[in-house]
C-alpha positions as CSV (number, residue, x, y, z in Angstrom):
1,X,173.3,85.2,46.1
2,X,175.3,87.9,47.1
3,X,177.5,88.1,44.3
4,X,174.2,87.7,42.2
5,X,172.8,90.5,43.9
6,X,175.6,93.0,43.7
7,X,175.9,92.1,39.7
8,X,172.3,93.3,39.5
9,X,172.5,96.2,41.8
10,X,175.1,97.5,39.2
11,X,174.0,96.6,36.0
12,X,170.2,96.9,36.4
13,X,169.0,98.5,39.9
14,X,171.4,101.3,39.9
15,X,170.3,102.5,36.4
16,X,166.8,102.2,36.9
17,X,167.1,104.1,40.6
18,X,169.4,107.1,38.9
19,X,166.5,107.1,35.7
20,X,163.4,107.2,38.8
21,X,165.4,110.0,40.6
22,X,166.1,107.8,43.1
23,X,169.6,107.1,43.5
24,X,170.7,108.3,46.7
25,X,167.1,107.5,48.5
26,X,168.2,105.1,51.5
27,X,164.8,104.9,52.9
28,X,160.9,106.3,51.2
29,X,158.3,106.6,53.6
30,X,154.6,107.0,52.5
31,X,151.4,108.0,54.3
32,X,148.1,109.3,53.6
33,X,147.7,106.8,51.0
34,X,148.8,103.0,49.9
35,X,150.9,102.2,47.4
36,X,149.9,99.9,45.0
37,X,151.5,96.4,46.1
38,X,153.1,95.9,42.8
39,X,155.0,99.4,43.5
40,X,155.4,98.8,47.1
41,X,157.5,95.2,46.3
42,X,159.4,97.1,42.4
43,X,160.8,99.8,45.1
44,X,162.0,97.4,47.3
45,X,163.5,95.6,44.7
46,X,165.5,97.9,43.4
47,X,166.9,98.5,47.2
48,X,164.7,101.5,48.1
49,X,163.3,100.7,51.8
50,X,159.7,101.7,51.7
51,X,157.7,102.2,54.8
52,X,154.4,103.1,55.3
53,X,153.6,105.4,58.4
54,X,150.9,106.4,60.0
55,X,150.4,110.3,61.9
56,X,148.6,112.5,62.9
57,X,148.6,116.4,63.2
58,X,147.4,116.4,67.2
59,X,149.8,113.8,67.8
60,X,153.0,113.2,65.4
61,X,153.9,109.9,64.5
62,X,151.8,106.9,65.2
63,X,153.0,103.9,63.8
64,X,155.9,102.8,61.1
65,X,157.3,100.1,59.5
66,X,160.4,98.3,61.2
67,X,163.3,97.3,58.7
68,X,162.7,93.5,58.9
69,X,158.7,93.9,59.7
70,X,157.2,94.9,56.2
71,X,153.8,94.7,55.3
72,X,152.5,96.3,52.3
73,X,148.6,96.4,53.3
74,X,149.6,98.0,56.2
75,X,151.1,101.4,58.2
76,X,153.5,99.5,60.7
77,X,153.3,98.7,64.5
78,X,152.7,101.8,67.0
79,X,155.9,103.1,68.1
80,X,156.9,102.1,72.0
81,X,156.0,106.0,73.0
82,X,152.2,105.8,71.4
83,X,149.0,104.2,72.7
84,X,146.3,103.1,70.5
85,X,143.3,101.4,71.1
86,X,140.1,100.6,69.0
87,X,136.7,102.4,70.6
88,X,133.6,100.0,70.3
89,X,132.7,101.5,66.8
90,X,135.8,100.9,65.3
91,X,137.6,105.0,65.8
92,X,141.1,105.1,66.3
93,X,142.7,106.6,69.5
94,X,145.8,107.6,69.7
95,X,147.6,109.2,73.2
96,X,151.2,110.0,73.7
97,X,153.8,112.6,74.9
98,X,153.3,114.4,71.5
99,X,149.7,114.8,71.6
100,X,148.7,118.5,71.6
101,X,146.9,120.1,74.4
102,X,144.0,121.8,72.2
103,X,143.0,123.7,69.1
104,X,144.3,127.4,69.1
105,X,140.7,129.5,70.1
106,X,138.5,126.5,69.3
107,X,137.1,125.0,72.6
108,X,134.0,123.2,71.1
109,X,136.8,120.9,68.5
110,X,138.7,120.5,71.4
111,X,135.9,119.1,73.8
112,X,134.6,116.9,70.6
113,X,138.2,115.9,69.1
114,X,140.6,115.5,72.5
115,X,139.3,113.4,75.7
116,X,141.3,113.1,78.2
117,X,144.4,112.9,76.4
118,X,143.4,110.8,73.9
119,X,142.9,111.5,70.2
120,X,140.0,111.0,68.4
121,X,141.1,110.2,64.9
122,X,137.8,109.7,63.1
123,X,139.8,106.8,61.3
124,X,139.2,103.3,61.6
125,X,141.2,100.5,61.8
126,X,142.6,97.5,63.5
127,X,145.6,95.2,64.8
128,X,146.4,92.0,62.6
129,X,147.2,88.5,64.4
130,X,151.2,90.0,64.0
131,X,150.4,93.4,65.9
132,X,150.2,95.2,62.8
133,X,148.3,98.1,62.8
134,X,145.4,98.5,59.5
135,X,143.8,101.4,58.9
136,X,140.7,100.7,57.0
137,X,138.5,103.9,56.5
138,X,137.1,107.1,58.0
139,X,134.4,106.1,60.7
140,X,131.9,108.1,58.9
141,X,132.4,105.7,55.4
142,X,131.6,102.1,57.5
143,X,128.7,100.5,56.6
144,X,126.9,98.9,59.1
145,X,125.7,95.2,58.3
146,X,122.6,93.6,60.0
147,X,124.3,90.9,61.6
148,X,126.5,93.3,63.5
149,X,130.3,94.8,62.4
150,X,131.3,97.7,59.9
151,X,132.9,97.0,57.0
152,X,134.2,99.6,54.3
153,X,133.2,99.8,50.9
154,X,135.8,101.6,49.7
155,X,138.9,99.8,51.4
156,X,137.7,96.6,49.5
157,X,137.5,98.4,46.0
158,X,140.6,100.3,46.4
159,X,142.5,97.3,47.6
160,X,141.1,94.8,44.5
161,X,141.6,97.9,41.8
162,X,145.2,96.9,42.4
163,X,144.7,94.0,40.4
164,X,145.6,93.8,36.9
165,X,142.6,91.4,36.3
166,X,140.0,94.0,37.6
167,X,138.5,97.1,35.8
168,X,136.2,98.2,38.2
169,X,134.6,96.6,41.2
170,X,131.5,97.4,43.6
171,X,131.3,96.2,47.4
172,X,127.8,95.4,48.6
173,X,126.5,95.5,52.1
174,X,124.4,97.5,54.8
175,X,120.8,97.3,55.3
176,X,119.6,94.3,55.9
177,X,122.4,92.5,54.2
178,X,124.2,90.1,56.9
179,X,127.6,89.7,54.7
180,X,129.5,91.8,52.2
181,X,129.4,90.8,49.0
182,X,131.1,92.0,44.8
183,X,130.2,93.2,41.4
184,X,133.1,92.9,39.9
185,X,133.5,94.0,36.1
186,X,136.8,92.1,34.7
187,X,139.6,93.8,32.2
188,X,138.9,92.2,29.0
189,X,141.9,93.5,27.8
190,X,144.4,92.1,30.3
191,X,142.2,88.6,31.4
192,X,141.8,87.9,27.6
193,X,145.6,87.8,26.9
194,X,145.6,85.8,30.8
195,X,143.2,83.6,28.5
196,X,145.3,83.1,25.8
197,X,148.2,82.1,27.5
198,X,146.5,79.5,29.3
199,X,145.1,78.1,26.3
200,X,141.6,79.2,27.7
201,X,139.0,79.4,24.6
202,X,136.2,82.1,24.4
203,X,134.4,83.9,22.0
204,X,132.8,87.4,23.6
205,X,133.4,89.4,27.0
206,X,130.3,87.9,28.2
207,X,131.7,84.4,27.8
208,X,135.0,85.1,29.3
209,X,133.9,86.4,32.3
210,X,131.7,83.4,32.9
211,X,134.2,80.8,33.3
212,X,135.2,78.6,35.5
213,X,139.2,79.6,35.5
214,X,138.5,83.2,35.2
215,X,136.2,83.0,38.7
216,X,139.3,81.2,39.9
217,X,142.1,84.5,39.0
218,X,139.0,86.7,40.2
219,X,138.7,84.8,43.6
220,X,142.5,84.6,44.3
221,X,142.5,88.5,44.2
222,X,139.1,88.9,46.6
223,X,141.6,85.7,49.1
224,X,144.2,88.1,49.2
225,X,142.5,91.2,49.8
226,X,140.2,89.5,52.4
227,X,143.2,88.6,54.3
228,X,144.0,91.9,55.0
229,X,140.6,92.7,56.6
230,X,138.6,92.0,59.7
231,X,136.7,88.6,59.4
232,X,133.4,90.5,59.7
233,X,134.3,92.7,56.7
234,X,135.7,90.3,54.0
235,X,133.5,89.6,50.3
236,X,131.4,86.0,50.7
237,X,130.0,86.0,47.2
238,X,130.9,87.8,44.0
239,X,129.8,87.7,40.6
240,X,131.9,88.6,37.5
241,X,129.9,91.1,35.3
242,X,129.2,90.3,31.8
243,X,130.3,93.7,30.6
244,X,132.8,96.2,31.5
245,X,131.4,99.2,34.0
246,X,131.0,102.3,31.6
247,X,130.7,106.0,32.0
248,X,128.4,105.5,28.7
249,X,126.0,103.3,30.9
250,X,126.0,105.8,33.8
251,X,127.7,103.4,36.0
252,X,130.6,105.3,35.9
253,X,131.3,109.3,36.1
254,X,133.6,110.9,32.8
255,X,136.3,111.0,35.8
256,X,136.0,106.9,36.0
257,X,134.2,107.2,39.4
258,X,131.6,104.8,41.0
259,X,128.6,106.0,40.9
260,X,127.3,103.5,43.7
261,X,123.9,104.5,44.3
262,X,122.5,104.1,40.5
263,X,124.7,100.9,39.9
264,X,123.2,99.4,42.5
265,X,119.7,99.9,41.7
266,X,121.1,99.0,38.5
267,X,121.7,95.3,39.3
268,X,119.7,95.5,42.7
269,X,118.0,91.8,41.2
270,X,122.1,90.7,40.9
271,X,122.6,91.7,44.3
272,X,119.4,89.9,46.1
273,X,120.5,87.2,44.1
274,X,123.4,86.8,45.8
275,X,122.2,86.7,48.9
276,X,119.6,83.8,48.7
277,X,120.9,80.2,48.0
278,X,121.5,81.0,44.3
279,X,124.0,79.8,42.1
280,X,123.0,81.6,39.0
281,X,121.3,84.7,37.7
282,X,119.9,85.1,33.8
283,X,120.2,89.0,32.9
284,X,118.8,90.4,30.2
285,X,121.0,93.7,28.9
286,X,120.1,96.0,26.2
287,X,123.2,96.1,23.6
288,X,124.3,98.5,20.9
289,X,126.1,97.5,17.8
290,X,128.4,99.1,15.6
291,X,126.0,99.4,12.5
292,X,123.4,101.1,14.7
293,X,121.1,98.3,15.5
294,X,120.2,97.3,19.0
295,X,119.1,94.0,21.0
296,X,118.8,92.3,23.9
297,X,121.7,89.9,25.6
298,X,120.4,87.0,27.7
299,X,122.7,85.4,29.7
300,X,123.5,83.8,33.1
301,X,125.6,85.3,35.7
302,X,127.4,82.8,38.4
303,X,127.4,83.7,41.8
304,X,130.4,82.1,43.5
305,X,131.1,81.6,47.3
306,X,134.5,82.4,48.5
307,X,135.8,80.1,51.2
């Protein structure tokens, strides 16, 4: 494998790096945002060691990936010099040597942000079962859901957006809503060549998104993002729209944007739906065609459990 690997590194890695800019980069590290996993794993590939990091400006560095400790969906374990813990509504603190001693002629910040040396972050997050450390959303974006725990909306949708399979996706929970659940509106372009390849016949968008295999690619993608999230915050029901999310439909903004408040009041009847004992849901959808004319779609929506 080593020979193997060394014939790649010089007639396909090396190019590629030197074409990127990226020839003499040893080690990339990246913070403030995630990388998309199928980035993440292409620059690793090609012999670039990515690292996530996570840091603050009261306190330096926080956490990092090791060398032999990589995991893409999150920033790293805390350095040995750092100590973090989680405050009853899900904040990250942070306290070390590094941590500053106030803001420069702002004593109210300092009283609100910096308690005893400990950092309020306004971020929150949490360790996986391997000490990892996640860092989820700012405290102020949680939702709260009536059987207790947080969960962030846009952590989920960020995370499944990654997938080549999804256009667009909605997390639902809060009010008196006990479990998160998904709208999710499938890319017709890419899950219709997925379809063809696996021999998979449909006729319209509406009937690929309603089958059977298709809630199967959809569910693998909610499995792995769940995995990376706090039991209390991961999707238990999804249904795969019958059309694409549209800035044309106001569901989106011209900048492709969620606009979550009007899509859910869109398909507010969806979304009860999915949390009763429901396995279905007929929809009725006004529909434009090309000549001009319009007419009403009537179908039914699955709503499918995720184990």
């Amino acid at each position: 494998w080593k020979v193997l690997h060394g014939f790649a590194h010089l007639a396909v890695f090396r190019p590629l790096r030197d074409k990127l800019g990226q020839l003499e980069v040893k080690v990339g590290i990246t913070s403030g945002g995630f990388l998309a996993p199928d980035v993440f794993h292409y620059l690793r590939a090609l012999g670039i060691k990515v690292k996530q990091a996570y840091a603050l400006t009261e306190a330096g560095l926080v956490s990092f990936h090791r060398d032999e400790d990589v995991k893409y969906e999150t920033v790293g374990q805390v350095m040995e010099e750092v100590q973090v813990r989680i405050a009853d509504d899900g904040e990250v603190m942070s306290k070390s040597a590094m941590t500053v001693a106030g803001y420069w002629k702002a004593p109210e910040a300092t009283h609100e942000k910096l308690k005893g040396g400990w950092v309020r972050t306004g971020d929150a997050g949490y360790f996986d079962d391997d000490g990892h450390f996640v860092i989820l959303d700012r405290v102020a974006d949680l939702v709260d859901l009536a059987g207790g725990g947080k969960f962030s909306p846009s952590y989920i949708e960020g995370r499944l957006r990654f997938s080549p399979y999804i256009r667009e996706v909605m997390a639902v929970g809060g009010g008196d809503r006990p479990y998160v659940t998904a709208i999710v509106s499938i890319d017709f372009e890419t899950v219709s060549r997925w379809a063809e390849t696996h021999r998979i016949v449909y006729t319209t968008l509406v009937d690929l998104s309603q089958k059977p295999e298709v809630y199967d690619l959809i569910k693998k993608d909610i499995k792995r993002v769940n995995k990376s999230m706090p039991e209390v915050g991961r999707i238990r029901k999804f249904v795969n729209l019958h059309k694409e999310m549209d800035a044309d439909d106001a569901e989106l903004t011209r900048t492709k944007k969620l606009r979550r408040g009007y899509t859910e009041t869109q398909y507010k009847d969806v979304i009860e739906a999915m949390y009763s004992d429901s396995t279905k849901y007929d929809i009725e959808t006004k529909v434009k065609y090309r000549d001009g004319r319009t007419g009403v779609l009537r179908t039914a929506i699955n709503i499918t459990s995720v184990d």
